[in-house]
N, C-alpha and C positions, 0 to 999 in steps of 0.2 A: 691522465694515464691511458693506455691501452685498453682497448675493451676485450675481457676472454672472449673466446670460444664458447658454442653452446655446451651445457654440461651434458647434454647427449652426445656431443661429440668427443670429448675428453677420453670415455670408455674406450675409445678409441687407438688413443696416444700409446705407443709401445714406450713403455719407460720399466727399470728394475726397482725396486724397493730393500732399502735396510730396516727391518727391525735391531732397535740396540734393545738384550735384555743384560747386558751387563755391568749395571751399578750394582752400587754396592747396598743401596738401601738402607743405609743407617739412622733416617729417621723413622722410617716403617717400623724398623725393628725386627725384619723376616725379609727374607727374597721376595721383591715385589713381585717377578716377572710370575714366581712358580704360586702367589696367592689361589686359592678355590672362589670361583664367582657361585652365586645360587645354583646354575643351570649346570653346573659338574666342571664347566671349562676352566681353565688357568688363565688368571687374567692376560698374558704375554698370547694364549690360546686366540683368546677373543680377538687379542688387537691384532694380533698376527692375520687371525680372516678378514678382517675390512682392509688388511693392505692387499691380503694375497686379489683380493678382489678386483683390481686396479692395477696394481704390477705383477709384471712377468717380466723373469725369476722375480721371486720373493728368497730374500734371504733373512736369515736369522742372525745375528752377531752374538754370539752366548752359547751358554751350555745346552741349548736345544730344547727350551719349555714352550715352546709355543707351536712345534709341529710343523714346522718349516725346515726345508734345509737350512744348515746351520753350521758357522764357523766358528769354533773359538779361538780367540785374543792370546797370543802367547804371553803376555804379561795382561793380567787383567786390573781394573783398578785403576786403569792412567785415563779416564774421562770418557765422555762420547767422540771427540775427535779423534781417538786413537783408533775408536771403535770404527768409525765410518772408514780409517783408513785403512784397516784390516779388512771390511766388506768390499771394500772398493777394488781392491788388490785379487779379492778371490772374484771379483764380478770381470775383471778383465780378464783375470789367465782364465778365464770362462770363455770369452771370446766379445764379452757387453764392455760398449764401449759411449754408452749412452747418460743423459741426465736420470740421473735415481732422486727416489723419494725417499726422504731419510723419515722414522719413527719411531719416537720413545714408547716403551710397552707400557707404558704406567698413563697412556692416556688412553681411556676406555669410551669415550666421546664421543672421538675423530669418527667423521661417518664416510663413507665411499665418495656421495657426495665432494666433500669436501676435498679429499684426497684427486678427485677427480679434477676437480677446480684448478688443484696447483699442476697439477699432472698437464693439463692440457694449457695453459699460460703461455701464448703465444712468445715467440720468441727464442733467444739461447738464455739466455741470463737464467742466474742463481733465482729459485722462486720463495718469499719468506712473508707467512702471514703478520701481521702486528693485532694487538689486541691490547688494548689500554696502553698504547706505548712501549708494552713489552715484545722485543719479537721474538717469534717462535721456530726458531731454527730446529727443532724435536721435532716438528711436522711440518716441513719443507722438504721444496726440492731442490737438491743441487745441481748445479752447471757441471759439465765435461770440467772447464777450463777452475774450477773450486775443487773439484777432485782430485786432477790429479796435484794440485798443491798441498791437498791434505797432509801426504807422507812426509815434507818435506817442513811444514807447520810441525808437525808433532815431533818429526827430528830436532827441530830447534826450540821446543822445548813449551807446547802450545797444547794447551789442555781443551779452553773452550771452543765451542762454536762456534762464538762471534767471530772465532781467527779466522772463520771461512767467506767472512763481508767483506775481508781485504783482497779477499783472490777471486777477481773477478766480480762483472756488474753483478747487481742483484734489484728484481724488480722487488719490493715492496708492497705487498695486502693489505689495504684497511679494511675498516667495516662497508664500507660501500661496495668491496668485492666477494669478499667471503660472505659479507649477510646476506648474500642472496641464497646460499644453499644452506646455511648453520648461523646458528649465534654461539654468541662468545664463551659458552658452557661446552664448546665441541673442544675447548682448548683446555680445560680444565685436568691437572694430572691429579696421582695419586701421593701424597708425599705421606702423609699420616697418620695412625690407624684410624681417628675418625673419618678419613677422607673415604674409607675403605669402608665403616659403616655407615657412611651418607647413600653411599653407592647404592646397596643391597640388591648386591647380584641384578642388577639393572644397565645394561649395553647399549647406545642405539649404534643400528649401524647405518 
């Protein structure tokens, strides 16, 4: 495969950023995004500052708990692909017309680093870490040419993410790429309240 860029140079990359806090959280049991971490912040707070850190604009997709600007979903509840569609739409009539970094709030992990990594991924293509064979399209970046197919997915009737592997290349992250600035606990979300007291108000960024 392609070798990145130095991660000193990534900081670099002009790229926008989605935060999605708009699931529905029903294994939590509580809106995950508006959780309290130890340190006073909301956990969607937290994860919101390691993207704003790396992208510009940073947007929020949701009811606005993380301190970002923020848009919310006229129908909320239809997945994260609808979500990123609604970000995407407000990042263009913005005048961005660029690869974004898409981020679930519930992942507390993800460090700048790493965001920085996908961020600067040489090339156009769709950017998507793998980790144990699962990939992570919640902390990737997407391609111009995945974007604007998004709207177009969720009209016909496309809930998940993986619908965004079919629109357009997408380069592929193992552990040979991303272990250089994180290991595989930077992918780690929050799905359950114990996941919430494993944490204990503990962030890296």
């Amino acid at each position: 495969g392609r070798r990145p860029v130095g991660v000193g140079d990534n900081a670099a990359v002009a790229i926008a950023g989605l935060l999605l806090t708009g699931g529905r959280s029903q294994r939590m049991g509580a809106d995950k995004a508006t959780l309290p971490l130890a340190d006073g912040q909301t956990l969607a707070g937290a994860v919101g500052a390691v993207l704003r850190a790396v992208a510009d604009p940073a947007l929020e997709v949701g009811a606005g708990a993380s301190g970002l600007r923020h848009v919310s979903e006229r129908v909320g509840g239809r997945g994260p692909l609808a979500a990123v569609a609604v970000g995407w739409e407000a990042l263009s009539s913005a005048g961005y017309r660029g690869p974004t970094l898409v981020l679930a709030c519930d992942m507390p992990f993800v460090t700048t680093g790493l965001l920085e990594l996908i961020a600067g991924w040489p090339g156009e293509a769709s950017v998507v870490p793998v980790v144990s064979g699962q990939a992570q399209p919640l902390c990737a970046r997407l391609s111009v040419a995945a974007l604007e197919e998004v709207g177009s997915l969720v009209a016909a009737g496309r809930r998940d993410m993986a619908a965004v592997f079919d629109a357009g290349p997408v380069d592929w992250l193992t552990g040979a790429d991303w272990g250089r600035v994180c290991d595989a606990g930077a992918f780690r979300d929050l799905d359950y309240p114990a996941d919430l007291a494993a944490l204990e108000g503990t962030v890296t960024r």
